[in-house]
C-alpha positions as CSV (number, residue, x, y, z in Angstrom):
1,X,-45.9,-26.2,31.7
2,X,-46.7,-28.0,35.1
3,X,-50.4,-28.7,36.3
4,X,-51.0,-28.9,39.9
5,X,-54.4,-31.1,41.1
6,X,-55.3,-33.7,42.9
7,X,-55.0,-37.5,41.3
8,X,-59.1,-37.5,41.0
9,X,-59.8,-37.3,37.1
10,X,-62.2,-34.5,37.6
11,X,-59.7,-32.2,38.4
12,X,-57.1,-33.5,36.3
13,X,-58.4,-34.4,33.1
14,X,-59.8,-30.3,33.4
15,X,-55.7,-29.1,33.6
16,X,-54.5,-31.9,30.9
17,X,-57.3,-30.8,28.3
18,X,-56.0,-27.2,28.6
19,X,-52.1,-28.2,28.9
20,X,-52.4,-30.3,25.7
21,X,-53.5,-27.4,23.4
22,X,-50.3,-25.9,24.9
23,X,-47.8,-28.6,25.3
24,X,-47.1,-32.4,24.4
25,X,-45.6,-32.9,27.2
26,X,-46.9,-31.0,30.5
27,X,-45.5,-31.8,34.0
28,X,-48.0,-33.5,36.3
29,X,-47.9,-32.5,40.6
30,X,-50.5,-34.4,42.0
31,X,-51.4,-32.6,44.9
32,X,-52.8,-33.5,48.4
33,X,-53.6,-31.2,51.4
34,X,-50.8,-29.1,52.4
35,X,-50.8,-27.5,55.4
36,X,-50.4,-24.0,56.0
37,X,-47.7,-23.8,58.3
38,X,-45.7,-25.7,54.9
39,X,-44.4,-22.2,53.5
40,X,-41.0,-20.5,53.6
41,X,-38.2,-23.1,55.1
42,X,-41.3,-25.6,55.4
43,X,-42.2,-25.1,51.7
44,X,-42.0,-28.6,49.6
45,X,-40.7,-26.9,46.7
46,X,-38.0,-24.9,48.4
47,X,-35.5,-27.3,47.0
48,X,-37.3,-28.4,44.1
49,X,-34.8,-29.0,41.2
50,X,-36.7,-28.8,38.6
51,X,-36.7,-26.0,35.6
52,X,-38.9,-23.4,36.5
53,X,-42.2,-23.3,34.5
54,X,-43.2,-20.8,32.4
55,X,-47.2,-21.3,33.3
56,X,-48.7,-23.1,36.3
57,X,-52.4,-24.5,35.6
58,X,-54.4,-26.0,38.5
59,X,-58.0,-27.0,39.5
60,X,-59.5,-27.6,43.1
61,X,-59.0,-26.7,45.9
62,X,-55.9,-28.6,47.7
63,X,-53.5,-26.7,44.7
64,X,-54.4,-23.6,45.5
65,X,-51.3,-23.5,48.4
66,X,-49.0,-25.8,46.6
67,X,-49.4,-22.8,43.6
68,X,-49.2,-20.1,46.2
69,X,-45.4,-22.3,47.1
70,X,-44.4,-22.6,43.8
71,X,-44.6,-19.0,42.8
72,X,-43.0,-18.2,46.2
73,X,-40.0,-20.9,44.8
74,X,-39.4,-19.1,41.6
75,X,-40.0,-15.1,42.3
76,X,-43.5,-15.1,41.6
77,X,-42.6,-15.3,37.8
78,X,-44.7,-18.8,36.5
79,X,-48.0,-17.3,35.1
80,X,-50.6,-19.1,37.3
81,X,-54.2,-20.4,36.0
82,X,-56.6,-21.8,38.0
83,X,-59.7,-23.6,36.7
84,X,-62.2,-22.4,39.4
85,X,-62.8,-19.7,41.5
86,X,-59.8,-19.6,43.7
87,X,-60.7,-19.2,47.8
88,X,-60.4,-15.9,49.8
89,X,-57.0,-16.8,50.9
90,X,-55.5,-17.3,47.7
91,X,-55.8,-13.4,47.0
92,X,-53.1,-12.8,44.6
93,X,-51.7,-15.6,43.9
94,X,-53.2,-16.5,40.4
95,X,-53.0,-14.4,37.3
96,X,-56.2,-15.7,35.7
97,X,-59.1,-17.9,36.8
98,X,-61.1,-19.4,34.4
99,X,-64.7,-19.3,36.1
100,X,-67.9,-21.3,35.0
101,X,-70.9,-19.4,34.6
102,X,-73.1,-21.7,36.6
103,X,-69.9,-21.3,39.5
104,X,-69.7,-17.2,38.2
105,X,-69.7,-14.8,41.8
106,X,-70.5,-11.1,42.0
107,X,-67.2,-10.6,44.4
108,X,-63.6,-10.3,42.8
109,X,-61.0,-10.7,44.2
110,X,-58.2,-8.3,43.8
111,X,-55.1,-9.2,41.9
112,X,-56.9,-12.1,39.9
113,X,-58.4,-12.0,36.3
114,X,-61.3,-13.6,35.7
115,X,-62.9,-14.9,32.4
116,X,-65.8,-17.0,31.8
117,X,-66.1,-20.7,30.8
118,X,-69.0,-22.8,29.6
119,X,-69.2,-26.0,32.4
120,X,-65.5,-27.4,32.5
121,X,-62.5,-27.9,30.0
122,X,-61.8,-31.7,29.5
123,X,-59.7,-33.8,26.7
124,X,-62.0,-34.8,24.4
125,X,-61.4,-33.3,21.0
126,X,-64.2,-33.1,18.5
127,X,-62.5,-34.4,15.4
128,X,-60.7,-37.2,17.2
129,X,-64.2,-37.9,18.3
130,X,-64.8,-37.9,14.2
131,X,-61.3,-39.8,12.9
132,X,-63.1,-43.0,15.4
133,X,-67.0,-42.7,14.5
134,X,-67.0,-45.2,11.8
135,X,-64.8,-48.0,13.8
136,X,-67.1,-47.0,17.0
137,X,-70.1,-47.6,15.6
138,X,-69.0,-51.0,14.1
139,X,-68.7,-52.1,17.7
140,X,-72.2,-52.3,17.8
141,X,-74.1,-52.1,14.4
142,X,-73.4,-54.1,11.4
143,X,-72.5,-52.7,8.1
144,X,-76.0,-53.1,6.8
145,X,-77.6,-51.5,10.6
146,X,-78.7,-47.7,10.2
147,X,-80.1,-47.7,13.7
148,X,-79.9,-44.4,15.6
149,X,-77.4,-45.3,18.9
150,X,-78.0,-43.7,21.9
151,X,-75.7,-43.2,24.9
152,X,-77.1,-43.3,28.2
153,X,-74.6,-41.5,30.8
154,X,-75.5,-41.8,34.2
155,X,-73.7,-40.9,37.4
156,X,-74.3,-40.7,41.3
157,X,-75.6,-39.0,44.2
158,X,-74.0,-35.5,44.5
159,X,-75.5,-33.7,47.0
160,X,-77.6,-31.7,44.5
161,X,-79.6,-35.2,42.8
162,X,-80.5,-38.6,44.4
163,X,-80.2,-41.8,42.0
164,X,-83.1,-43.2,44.5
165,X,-85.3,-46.6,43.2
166,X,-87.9,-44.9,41.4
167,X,-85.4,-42.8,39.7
168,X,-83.4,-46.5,39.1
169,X,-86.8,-47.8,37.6
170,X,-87.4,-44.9,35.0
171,X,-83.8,-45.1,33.5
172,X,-84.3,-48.5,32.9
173,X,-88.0,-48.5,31.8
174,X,-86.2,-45.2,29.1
175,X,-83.6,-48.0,28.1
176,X,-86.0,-50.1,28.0
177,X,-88.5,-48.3,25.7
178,X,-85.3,-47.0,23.4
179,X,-84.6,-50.6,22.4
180,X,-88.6,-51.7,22.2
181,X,-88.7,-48.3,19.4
182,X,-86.0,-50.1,18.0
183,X,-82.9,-48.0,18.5
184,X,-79.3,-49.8,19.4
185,X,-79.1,-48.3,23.2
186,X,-75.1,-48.0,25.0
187,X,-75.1,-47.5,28.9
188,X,-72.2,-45.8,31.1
189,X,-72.4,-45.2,34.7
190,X,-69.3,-43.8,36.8
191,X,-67.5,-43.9,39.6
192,X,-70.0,-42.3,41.9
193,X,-73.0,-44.9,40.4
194,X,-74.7,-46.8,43.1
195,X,-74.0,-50.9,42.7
196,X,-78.1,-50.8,42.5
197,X,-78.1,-48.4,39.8
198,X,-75.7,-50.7,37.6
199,X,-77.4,-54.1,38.6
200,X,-80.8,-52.9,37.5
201,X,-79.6,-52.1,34.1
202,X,-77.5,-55.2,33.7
203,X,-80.7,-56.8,34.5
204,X,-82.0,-55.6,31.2
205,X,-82.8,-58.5,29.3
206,X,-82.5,-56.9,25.4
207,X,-79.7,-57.7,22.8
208,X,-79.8,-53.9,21.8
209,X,-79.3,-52.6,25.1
210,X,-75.5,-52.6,25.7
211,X,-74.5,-51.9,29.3
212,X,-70.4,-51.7,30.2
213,X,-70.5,-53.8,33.2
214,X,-67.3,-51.8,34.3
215,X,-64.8,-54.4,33.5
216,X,-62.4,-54.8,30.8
217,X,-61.1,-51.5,28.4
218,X,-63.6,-48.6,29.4
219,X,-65.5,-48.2,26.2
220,X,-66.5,-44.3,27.1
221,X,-64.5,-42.4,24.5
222,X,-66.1,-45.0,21.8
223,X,-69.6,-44.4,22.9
224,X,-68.8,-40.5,22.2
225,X,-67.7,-41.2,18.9
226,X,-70.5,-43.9,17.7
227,X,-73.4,-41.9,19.7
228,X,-76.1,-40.0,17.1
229,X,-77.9,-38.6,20.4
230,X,-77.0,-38.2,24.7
231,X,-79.6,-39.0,27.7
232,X,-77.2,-37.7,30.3
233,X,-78.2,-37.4,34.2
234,X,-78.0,-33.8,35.7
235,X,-75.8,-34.9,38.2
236,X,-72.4,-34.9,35.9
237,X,-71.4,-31.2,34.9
238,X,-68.3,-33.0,32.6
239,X,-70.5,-35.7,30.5
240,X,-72.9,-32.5,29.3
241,X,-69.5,-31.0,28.1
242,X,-67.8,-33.5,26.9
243,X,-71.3,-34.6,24.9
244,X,-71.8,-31.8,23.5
245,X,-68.2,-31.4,22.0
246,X,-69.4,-34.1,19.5
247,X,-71.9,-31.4,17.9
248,X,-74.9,-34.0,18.2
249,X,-78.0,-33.8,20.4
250,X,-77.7,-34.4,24.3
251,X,-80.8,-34.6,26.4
252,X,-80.7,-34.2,30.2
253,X,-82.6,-36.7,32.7
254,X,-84.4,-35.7,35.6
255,X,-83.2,-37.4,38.6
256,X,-84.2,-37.2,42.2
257,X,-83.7,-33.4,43.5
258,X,-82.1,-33.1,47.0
259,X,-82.9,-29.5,48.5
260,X,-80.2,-27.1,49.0
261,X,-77.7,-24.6,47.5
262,X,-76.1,-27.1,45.7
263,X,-79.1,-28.3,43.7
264,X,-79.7,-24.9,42.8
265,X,-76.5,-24.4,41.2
266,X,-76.7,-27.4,39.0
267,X,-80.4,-26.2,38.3
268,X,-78.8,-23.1,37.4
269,X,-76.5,-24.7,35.1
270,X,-79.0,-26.8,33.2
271,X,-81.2,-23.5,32.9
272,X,-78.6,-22.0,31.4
273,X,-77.7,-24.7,28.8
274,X,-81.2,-25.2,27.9
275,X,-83.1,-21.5,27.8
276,X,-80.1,-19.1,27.2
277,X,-77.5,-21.1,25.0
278,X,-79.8,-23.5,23.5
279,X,-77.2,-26.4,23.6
280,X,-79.4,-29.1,25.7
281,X,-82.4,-30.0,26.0
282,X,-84.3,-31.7,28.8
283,X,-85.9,-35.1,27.7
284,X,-89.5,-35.7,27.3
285,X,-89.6,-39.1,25.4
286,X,-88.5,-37.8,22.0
287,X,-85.1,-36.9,20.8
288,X,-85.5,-34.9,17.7
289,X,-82.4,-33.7,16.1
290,X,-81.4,-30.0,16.2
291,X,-78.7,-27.9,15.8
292,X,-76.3,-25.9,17.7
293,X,-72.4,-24.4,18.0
294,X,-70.2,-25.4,21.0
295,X,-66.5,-24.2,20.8
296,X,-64.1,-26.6,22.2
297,X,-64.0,-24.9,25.8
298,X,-60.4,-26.2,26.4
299,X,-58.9,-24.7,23.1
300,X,-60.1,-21.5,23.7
301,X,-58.8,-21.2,27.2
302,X,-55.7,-22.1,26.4
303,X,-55.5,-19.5,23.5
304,X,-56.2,-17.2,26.3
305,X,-53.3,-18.5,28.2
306,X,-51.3,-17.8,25.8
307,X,-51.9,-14.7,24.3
308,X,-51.4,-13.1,28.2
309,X,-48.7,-15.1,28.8
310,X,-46.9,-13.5,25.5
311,X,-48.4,-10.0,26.5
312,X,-46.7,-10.1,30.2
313,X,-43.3,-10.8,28.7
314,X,-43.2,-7.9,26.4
């Protein structure tokens, strides 16, 4: 089992969730850009020494010709996955492409199947999430403390939403009025967060407001685990997911819309987890329980892999 993506976690943390309901032990190639003139004698793999995998998972879109490479090293025989919808060019190359529906395109391409995925496959694991909800939540509440927590995950700009100062100022008046109604509140941002965006909520002045300051062991997976409800920005695709693998209620928060294609894919998306598979919900102020099923998007992919994997070598 190899995986072939670039170093960024997005991509990699989508090939590692699948791998590890395959494997315990997948090979990693993290991928840059390769050229295109890098194929036959040119190919980087030409000489590669390494056993020749039986399947070939990758996301984005630097893999695409490393995958096209490695199937040229070995025959064409390693079944290849890709996580998104492969370019144009990469006609033929990959056996299966797992696309999401918010990504889904009327146009096929020849030579690839296609199945559809609900946002994108990532590690976390529901009842690992459940093995560390007790020790989580002692992070933060007492033995004696039945306060509801809720996570706050917010990311950055993306082209489709704008984290601009009034957006800043109503996240941190929500925080804010979560810990005034008496609830234990625990803050994320990411990689992509704005320094303003962090400094505004670090400026919160409220023992039950808990914001990682981005130092120190990232706390993410606990907040997952000791959360009883999600305020997520629309900007992240991946928190939504990995939220809702915990089977409690996640809530999305309007942010700063920035014209285009791009916001209407992500618009899309939430339309589609709110109104047609009743998973999310968009938040008004209130955050009453409910109930829904999400199936562990990575598992089931990975069932797929295999069951055409052991269908093609019959």
């Amino acid at each position: 089992m190899w995986t072939v993506s670039e170093e960024k976690a997005g991509t990699l943390t989508q090939c590692l969730g699948v791998a590890g309901h395959l494997t315990s032990d997948p090979k990693i190639h993290a991928v840059g850009r390769l050229p295109k003139w890098r194929r036959g004698l040119f190919s980087p793999y030409r000489s590669v020494r390494e056993t020749e995998p039986d399947i070939v998972i990758s996301c984005g879109w630097f893999a695409e010709r490393h995958v096209a490479r490695i199937k040229e090293r070995f025959g064409g025989r390693p079944l290849a996955v890709h996580l998104q919808p492969p370019a144009p060019p990469s006609r033929g190359v990959y056996d299966l492409a797992f696309v999401s529906r918010h990504d889904w395109k009327s146009d096929r391409l020849e030579g690839t199947e296609y199945r559809s995925m609900i946002g994108v496959p990532h590690r976390v694991e529901r009842p690992r999430l459940e093995e560390r909800r007790r020790a989580a939540r002692g992070r933060w509440l007492s033995a004696w403390d039945d306060r509801q927590i809720v996570v706050m995950l917010l990311g950055g700009p993306n082209g489709a939403y704008d984290y601009d100062a009034p957006t800043i100022e109503r996240l941190v008046g929500t925080a804010r009025q979560l810990a005034a109604d008496d609830r234990r509140v625990l803050v994320s941002t990411s990689r992509r967060s704005r320094p303003e965006l962090l400094n505004a909520l670090l400026r919160i002045d409220d023992e039950r407001v808990d914001v990682w300051d981005r130092t120190g062991g990232n706390p993410y997976h606990d907040y997952l685990a000791a959360a009883d409800a999600f305020l997520i920005g629309k900007d992240t695709v991946t928190m939504h997911c990995e939220a809702l693998t915990s089977g409690r209620p996640v809530y999305s928060l309007d942010l700063a819309p920035i014209e285009g294609e791009r916001l209407e894919k992500f618009e899309w998306f939430h339309a589609d987890l709110q109104e047609t598979l009743r998973l999310t919900r968009p938040f008004a102020g209130d955050l009453a329980p409910y109930d829904y099923a999400f199936s562990d998007q990575a598992e089931e992919i990975a069932q797929t892999i295999q069951a055409h994997h052991e269908t093609t070598r019959r």
